[in-house]
Structures are given as C-alpha cells and as structure tokens.
ZADO-1210 file (C-alpha; in nm, 4 decimals, padded with zeros to 6 digits):
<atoms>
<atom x="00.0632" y="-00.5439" z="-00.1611" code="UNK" pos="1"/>
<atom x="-00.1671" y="-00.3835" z="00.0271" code="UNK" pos="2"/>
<atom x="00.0633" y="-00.1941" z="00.1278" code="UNK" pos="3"/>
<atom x="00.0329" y="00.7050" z="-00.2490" code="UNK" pos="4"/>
<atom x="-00.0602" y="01.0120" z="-00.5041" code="UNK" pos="5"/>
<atom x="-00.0717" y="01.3230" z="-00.7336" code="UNK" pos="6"/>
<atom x="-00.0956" y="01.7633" z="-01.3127" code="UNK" pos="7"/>
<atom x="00.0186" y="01.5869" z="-01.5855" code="UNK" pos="8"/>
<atom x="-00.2820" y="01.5896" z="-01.7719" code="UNK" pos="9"/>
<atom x="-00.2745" y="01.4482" z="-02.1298" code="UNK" pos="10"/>
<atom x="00.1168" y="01.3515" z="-02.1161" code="UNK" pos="11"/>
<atom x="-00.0425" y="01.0341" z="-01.8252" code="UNK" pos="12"/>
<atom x="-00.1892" y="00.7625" z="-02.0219" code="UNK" pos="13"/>
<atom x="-00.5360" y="00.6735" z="-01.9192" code="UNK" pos="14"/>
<atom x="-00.5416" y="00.5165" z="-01.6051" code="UNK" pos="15"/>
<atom x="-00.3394" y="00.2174" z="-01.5144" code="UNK" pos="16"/>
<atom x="-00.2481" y="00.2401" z="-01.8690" code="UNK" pos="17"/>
<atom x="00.1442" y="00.2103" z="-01.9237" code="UNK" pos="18"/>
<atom x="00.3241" y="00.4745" z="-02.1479" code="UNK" pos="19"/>
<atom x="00.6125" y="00.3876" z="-02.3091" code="UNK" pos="20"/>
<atom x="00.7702" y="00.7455" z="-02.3562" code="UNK" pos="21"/>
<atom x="00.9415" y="00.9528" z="-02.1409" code="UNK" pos="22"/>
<atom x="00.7983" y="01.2584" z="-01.9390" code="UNK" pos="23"/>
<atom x="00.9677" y="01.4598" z="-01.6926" code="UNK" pos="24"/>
<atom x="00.6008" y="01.6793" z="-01.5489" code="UNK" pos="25"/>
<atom x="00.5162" y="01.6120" z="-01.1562" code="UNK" pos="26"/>
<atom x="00.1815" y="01.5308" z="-01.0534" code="UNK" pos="27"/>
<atom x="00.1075" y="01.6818" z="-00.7264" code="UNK" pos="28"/>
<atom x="-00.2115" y="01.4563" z="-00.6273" code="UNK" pos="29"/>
<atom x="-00.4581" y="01.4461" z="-00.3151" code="UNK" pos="30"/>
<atom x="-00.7229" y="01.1914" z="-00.2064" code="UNK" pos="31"/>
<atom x="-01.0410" y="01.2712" z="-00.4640" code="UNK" pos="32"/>
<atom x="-00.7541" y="01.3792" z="-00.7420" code="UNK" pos="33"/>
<atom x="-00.9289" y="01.2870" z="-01.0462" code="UNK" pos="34"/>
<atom x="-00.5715" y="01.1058" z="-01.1722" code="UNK" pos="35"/>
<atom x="-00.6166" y="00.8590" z="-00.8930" code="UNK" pos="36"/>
<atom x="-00.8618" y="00.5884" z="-01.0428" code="UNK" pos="37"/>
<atom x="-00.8092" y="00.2066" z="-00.8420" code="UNK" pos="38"/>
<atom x="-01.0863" y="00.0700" z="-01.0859" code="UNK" pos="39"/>
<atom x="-00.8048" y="-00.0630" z="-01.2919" code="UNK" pos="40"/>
<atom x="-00.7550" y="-00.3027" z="-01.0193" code="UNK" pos="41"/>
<atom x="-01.0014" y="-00.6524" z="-00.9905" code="UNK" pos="42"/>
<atom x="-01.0647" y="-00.9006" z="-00.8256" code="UNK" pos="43"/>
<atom x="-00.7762" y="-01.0912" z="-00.7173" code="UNK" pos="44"/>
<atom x="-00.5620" y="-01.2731" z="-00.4225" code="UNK" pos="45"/>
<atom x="-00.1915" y="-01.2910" z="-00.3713" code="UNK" pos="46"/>
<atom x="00.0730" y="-01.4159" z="-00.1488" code="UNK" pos="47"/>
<atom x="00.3651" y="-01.1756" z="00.0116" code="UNK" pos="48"/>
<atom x="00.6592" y="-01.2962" z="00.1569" code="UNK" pos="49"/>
<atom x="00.9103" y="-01.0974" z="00.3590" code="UNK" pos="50"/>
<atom x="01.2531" y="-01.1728" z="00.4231" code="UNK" pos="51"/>
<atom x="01.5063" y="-00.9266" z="00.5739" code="UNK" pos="52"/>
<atom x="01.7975" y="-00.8311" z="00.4565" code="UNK" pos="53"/>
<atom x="01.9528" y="-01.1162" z="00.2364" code="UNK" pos="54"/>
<atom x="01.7858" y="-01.3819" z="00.4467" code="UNK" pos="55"/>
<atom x="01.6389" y="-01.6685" z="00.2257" code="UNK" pos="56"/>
<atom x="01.3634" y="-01.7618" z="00.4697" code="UNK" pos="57"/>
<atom x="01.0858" y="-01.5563" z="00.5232" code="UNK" pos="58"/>
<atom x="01.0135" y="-01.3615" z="00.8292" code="UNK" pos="59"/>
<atom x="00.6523" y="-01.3364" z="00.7873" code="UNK" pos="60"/>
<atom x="00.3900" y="-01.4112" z="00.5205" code="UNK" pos="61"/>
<atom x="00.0398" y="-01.3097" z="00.4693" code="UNK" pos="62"/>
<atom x="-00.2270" y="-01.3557" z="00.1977" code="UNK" pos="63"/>
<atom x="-00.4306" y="-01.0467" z="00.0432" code="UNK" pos="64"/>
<atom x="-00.7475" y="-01.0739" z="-00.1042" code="UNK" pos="65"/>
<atom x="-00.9265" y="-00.7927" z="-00.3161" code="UNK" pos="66"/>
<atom x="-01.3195" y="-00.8123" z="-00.3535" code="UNK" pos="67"/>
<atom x="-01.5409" y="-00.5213" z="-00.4670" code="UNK" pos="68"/>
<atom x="-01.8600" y="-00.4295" z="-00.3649" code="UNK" pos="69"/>
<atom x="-02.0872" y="-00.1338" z="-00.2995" code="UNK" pos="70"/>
<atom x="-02.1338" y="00.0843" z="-00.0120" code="UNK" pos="71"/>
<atom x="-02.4343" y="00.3313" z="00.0087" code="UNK" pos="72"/>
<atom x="-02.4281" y="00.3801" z="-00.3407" code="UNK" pos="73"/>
<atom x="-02.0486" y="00.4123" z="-00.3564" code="UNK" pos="74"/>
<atom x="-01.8091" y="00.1505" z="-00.5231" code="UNK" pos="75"/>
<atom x="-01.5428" y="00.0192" z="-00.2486" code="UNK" pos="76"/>
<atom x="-01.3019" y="-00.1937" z="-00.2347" code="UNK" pos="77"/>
<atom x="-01.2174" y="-00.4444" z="00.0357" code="UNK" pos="78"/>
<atom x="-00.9051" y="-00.6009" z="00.1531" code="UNK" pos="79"/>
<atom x="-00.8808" y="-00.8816" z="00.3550" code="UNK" pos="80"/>
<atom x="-00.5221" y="-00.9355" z="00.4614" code="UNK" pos="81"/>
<atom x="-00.4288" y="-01.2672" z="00.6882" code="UNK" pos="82"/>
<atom x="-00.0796" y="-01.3026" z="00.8533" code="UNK" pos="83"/>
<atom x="00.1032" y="-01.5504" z="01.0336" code="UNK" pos="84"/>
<atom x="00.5300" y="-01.5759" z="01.1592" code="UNK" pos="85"/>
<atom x="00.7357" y="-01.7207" z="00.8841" code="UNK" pos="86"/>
<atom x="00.9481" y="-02.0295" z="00.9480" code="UNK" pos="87"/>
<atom x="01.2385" y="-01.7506" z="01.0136" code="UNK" pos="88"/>
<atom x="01.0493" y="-01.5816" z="01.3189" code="UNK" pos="89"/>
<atom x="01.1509" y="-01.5558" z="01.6189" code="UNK" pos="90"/>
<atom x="00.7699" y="-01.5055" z="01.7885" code="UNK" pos="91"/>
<atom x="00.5684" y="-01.3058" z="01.6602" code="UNK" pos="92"/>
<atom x="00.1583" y="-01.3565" z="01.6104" code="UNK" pos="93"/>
<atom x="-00.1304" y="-01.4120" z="01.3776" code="UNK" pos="94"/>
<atom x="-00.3203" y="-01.1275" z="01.2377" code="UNK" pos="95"/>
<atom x="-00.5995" y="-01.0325" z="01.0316" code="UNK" pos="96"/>
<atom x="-00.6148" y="-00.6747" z="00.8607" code="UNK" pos="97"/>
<atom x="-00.9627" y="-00.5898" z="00.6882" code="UNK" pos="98"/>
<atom x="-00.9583" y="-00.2319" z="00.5153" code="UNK" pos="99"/>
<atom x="-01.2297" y="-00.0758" z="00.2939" code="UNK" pos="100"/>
<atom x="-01.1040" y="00.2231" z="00.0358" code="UNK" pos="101"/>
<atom x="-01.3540" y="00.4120" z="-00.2120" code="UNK" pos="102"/>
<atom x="-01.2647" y="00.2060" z="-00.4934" code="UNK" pos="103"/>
<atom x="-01.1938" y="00.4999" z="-00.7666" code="UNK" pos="104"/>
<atom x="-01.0272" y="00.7535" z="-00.5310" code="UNK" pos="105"/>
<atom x="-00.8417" y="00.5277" z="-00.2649" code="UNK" pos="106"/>
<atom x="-01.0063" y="00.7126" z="00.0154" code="UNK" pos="107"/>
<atom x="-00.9626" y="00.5272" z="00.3332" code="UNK" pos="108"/>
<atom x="-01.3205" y="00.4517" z="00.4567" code="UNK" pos="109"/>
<atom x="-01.2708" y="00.1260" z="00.7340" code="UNK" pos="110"/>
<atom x="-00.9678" y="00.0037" z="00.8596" code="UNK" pos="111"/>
<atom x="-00.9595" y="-00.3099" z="01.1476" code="UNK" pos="112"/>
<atom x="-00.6540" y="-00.4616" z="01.2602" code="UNK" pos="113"/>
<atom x="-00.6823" y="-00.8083" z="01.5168" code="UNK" pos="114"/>
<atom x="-00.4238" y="-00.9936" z="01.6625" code="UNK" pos="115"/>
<atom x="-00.3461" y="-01.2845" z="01.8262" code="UNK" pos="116"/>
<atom x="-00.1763" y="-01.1182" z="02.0540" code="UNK" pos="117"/>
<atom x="-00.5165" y="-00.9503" z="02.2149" code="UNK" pos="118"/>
<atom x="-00.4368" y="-00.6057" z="02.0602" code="UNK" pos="119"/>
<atom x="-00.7036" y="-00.4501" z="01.8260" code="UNK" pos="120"/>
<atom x="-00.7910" y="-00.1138" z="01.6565" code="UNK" pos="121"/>
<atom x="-01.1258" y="-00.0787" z="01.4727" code="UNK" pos="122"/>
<atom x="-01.1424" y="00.3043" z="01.2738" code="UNK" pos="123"/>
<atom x="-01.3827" y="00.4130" z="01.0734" code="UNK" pos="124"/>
<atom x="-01.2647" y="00.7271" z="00.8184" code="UNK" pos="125"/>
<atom x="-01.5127" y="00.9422" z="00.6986" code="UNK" pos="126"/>
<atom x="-01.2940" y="01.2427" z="00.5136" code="UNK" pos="127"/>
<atom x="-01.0612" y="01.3877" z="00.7550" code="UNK" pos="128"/>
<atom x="-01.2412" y="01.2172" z="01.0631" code="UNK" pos="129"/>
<atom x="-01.0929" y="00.9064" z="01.2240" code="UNK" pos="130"/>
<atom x="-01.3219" y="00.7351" z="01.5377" code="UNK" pos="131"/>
<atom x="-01.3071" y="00.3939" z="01.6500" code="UNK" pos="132"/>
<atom x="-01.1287" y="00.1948" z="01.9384" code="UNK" pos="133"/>
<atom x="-00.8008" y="00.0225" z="01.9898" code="UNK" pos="134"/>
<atom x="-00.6373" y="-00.2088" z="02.2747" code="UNK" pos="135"/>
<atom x="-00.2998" y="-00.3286" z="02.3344" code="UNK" pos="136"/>
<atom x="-00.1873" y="-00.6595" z="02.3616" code="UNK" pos="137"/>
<atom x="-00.2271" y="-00.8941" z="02.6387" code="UNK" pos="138"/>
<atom x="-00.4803" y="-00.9439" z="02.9009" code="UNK" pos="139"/>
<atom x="-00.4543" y="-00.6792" z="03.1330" code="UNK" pos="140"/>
<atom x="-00.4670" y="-00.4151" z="02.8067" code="UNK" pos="141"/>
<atom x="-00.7306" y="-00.1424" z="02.8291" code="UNK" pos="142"/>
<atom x="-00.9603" y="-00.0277" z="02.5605" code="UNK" pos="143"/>
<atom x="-00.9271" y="00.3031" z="02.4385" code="UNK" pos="144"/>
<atom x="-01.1122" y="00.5213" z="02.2627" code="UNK" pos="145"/>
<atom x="-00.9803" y="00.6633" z="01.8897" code="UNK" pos="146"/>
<atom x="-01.1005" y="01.0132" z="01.8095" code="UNK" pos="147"/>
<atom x="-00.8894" y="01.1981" z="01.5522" code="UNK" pos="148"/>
<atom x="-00.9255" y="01.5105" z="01.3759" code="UNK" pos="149"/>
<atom x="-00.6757" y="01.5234" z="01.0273" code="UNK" pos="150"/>
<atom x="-00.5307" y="01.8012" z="00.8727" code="UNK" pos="151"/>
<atom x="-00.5186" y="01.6537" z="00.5565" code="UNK" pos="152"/>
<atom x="-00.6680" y="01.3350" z="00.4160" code="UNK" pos="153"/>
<atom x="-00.3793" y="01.1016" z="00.2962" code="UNK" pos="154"/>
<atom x="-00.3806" y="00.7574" z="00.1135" code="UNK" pos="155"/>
<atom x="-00.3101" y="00.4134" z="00.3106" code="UNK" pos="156"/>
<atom x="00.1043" y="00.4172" z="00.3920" code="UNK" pos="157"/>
<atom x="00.0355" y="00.0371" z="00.3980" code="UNK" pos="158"/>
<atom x="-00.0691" y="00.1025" z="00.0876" code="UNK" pos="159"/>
<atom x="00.0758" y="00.3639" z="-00.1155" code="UNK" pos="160"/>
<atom x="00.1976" y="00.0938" z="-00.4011" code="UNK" pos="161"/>
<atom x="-00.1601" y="00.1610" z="-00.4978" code="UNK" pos="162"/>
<atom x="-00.1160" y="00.4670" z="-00.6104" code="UNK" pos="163"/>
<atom x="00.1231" y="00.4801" z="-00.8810" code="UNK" pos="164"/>
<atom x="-00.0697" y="00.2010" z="-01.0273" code="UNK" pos="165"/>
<atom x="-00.3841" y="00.4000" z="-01.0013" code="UNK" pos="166"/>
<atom x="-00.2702" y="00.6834" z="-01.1964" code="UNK" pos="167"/>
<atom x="-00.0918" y="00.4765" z="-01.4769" code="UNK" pos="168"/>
<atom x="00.2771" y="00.3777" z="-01.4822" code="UNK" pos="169"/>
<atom x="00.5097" y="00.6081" z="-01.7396" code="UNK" pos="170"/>
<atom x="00.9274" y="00.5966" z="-01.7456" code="UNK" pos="171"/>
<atom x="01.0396" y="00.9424" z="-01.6102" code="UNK" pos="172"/>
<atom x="00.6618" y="01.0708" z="-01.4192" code="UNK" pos="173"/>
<atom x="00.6876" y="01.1666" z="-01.0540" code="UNK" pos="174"/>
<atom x="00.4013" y="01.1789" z="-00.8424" code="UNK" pos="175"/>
<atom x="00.3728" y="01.3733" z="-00.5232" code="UNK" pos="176"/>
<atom x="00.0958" y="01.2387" z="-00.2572" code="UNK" pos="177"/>
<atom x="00.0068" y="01.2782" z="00.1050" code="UNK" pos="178"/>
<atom x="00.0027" y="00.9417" z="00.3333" code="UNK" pos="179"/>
<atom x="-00.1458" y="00.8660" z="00.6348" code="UNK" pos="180"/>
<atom x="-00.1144" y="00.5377" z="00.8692" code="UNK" pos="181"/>
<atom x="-00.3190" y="00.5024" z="01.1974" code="UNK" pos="182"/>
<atom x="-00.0224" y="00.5497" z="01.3846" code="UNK" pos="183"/>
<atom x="00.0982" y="00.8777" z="01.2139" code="UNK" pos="184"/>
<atom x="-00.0132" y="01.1867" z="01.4089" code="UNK" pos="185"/>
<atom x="-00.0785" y="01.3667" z="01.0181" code="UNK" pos="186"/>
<atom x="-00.0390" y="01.3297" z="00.6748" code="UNK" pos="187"/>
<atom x="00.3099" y="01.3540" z="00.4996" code="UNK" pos="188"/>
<atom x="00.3866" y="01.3794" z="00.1276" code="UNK" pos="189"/>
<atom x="00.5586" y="01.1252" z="-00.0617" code="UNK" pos="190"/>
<atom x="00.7499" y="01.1222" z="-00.4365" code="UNK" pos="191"/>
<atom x="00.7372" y="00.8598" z="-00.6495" code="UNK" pos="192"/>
<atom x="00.9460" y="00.8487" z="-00.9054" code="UNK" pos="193"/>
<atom x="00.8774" y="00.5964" z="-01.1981" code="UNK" pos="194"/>
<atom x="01.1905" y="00.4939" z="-01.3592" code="UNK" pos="195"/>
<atom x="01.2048" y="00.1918" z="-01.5927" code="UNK" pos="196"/>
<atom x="01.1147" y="-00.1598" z="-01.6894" code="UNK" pos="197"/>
<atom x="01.3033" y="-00.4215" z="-01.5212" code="UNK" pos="198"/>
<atom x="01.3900" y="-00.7913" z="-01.5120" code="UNK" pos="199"/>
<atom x="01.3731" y="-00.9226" z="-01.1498" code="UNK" pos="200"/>
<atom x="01.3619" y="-01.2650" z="-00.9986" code="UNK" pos="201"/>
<atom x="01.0776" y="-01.3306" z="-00.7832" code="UNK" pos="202"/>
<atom x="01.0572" y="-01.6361" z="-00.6031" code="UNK" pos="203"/>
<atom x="01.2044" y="-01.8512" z="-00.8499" code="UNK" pos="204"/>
<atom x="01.0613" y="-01.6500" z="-01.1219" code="UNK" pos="205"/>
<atom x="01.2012" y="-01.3841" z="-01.4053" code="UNK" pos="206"/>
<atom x="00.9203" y="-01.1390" z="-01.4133" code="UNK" pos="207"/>
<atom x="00.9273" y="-00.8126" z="-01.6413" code="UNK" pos="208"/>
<atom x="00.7998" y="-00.4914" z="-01.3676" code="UNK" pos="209"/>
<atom x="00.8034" y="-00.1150" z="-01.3492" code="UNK" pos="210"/>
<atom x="01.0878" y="-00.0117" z="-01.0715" code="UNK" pos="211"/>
<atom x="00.8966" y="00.3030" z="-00.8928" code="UNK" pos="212"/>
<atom x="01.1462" y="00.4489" z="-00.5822" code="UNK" pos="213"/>
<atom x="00.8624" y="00.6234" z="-00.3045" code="UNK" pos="214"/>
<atom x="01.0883" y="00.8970" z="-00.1081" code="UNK" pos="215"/>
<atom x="00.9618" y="01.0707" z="00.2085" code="UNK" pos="216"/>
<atom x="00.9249" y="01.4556" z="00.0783" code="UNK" pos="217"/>
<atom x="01.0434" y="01.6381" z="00.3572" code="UNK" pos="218"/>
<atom x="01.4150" y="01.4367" z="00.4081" code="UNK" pos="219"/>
<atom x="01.4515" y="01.3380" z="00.0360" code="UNK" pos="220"/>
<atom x="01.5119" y="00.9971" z="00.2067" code="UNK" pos="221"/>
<atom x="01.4505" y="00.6704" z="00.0139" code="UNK" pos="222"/>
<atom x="01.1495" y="00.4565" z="00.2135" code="UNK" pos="223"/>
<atom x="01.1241" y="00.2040" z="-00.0500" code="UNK" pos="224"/>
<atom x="01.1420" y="00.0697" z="-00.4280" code="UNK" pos="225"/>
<atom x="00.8598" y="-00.0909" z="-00.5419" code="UNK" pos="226"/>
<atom x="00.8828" y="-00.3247" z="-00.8643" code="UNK" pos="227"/>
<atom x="00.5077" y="-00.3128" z="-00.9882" code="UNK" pos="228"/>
<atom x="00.3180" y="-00.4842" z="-01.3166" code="UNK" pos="229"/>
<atom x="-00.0572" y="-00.4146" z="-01.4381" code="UNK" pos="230"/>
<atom x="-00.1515" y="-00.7726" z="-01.3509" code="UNK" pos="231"/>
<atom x="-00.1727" y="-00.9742" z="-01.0371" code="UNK" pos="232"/>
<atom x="-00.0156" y="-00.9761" z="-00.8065" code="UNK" pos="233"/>
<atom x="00.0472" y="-00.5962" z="-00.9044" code="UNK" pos="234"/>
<atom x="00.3385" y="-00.5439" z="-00.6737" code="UNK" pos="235"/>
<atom x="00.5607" y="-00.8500" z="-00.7289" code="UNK" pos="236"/>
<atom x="00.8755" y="-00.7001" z="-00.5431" code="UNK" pos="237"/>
<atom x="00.9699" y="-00.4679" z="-00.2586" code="UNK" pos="238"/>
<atom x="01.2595" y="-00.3075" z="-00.0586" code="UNK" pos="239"/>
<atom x="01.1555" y="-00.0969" z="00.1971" code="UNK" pos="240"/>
<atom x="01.3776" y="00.0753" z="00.4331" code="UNK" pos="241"/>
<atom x="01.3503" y="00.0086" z="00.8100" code="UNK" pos="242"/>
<atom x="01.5058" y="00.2754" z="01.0976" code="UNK" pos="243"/>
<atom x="01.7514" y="00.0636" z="01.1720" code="UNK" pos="244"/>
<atom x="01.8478" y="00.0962" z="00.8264" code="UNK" pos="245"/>
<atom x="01.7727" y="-00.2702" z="00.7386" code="UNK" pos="246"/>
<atom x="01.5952" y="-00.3538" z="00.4390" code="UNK" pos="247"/>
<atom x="01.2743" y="-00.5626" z="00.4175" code="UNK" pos="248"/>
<atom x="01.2826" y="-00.7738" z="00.1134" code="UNK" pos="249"/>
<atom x="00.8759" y="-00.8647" z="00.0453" code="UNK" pos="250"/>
<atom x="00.8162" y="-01.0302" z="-00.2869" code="UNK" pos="251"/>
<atom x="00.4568" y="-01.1206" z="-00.4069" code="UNK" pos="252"/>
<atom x="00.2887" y="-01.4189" z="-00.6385" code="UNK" pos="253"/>
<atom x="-00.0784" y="-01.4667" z="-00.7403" code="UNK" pos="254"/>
<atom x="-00.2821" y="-01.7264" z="-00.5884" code="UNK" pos="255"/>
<atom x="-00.5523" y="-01.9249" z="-00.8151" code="UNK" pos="256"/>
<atom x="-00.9213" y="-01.8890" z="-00.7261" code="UNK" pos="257"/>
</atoms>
C-alpha cells in the first residue's frame, strides 16, 4: 500500500464513504483540497507481496505499518515500511522506508529511505520545499546534499492509492491529482477513474474491492489498476505497469496486532 487527488461536491459521499450510484463529474484536486481527508484511515499493518508478470513466487515483500500521532499541533500520519528479496529474487537488498504525511490532507512532510545496500536519502517537505541528503550505494558513495524547489506540491507516487480512498470511492467518479516522487524533477497529474465492484482472488482469498485504473494525464497511458476496500489492508490488489511494459502483480493481506 503505501504506495493521488482532486469538484464534485455533494454528488462524493462523505469521505471514505462508498456511494453506490453512478456519477460521471471530475474532481480536479491538489494537496490541502478539502475532498482529500486520510482520517478515514487507522491504525493498521499489512503485508504486500509482488510477483511479476504471472510468476507465482514473489519478487519482493515488505510489511507496512500505519501509526498516528501529532506533530506541532498537527495530526500526521506515519508509515513504517520494511522490505526484504522474495524467495524469487535474484539479489536485491533490505530496506526500510519511514514517511510522515499530514494525516487529513496527505501532504508529504518526512520521507527516509535506508538500504542495505549503503544508499540513503533523508528529505524533509515543508510545502513546496524539499532539503535533506542522499548517498548511493556502496562504500566508496558520496553524500550529497538535496535542495529542491517544487513547482507544485503533489501527493506520494508511492502512494497515490491513498487518494482515491481519501476522497471516498463512487462507480463512475474520476479524480484528477498532481504526484510527486523524490526522484521526479516536478509534479505530474494523474486520473483515476473509479469503475466498479469486483471479485478478485488474493492470495488464496475471494475478496469483494473497488477496481480504480490511475492513468498518467499527459500520455493517457495506463500506470496501474488498483483493487481497493474501506478496510485493511485497503489496497488488497495491484497491477502496475513497468517501462519495459511488464506488469508488477502486488497483492496485500492484513497482519494481526
């Protein structure tokens, strides 16, 4: 999950709320759009999987866990995401992922990535300025410093499953949002397009989700089709499109405690 937003006024539910008609408006959202509320989301931890293409052994796994907390006076929430080679790996290393977001608006606020490896980058995101440090991997890898002015504020791309949720979940809305990555130069717009209720087997399991396509604005191409719920683990299945063209398969379960 950890792993974007956007008028529709009264025809969205409350939200996170589902709707069960059918609306055709697009929401054209920002970071701070009073649509966007991640309060719906709680306390929780889950386990992703991804496998690629139609392999039936994972690639890589990693655990997220969602805690909440306060931060000058602002509500946050803070992800703790730990990752390790799946038994279908060929290398690959251990990392740990730690992001803070305000916890209505989704704003990214803190955003540290470690890896075995030796590489690192440590941001901090206060509105459209990005400071921190980041190294490569391996020994001989230099520190460098991060300083980086944005056009435009955009939600987590890691992310952007969030935001759909956040807004509420309706068959036939479309939501237009900016995203932003660390290792985008800017923000670009996404559309997500809610379309119906599904059946889909997830690890074993038939599980009842919301199929929501996310398509890169500018190139009308498809980057990937979420299948979301309004419990954990929230995003239960994924296909997202590489550049090669091959598709990452990650599904997701809820872990106890």
């Amino acid at each position: 999950m950890i792993t974007h937003l956007l008028l529709m006024g009264s025809l969205l539910s409350s939200p996170g709320s589902v709707g069960h008609g059918t609306v055709s408006d697009t929401l054209r959202l920002e970071v701070g759009s009073p649509e966007v509320d991640g309060r719906v989301f709680p306390v929780h931890r889950a386990l992703n999987r991804v496998y690629l293409g139609d392999g039936s052994e994972p690639v890589v796994t990693w655990t997220n866990e969602l805690t909440l907390g306060d931060s000058g006076g602002v509500p946050v929430m803070r992800w703790v995401t730990l990752g390790e080679p799946g038994p279908a790996a060929t290398g690959g290393h251990r990392w740990e992922l730690l992001q803070t977001y305000n916890a209505r608006t989704l704003a990214p606020m803190a955003y540290s990535n470690t890896s075995s490896s030796g590489a690192y980058m440590h941001l901090t995101i206060d509105g459209k300025q990005v400071r921190g440090v980041k190294r490569g991997p391996g020994g001989e890898a230099v520190e460098e410093p991060v300083d980086q002015t944005l056009d435009r504020l955009g939600f987590m791309a890691s992310a952007s499953d969030l935001v759909p949720m956040a807004v509420g979940l309706r068959a036939g809305s479309v939501m237009i949002a900016p995203v932003w990555g660390p290792n985008m130069p800017a923000a670009e717009d996404r559309i997500f397009t809610v379309l119906s209720q599904e059946t889909v087997s997830v690890e074993g399991a038939e599980v009842v989700a919301w199929k929501v396509e996310e398509r890169v604005a500018d190139t009308g191409s498809l980057y990937a089709t979420w299948w979301l719920t309004e419990e954990c683990p929230y995003m239960v299945l994924a296909e997202v499109v590489q550049s090669n063209g091959q598709v990452r398969r990650i599904t997701g379960v809820a872990l106890d405690g």
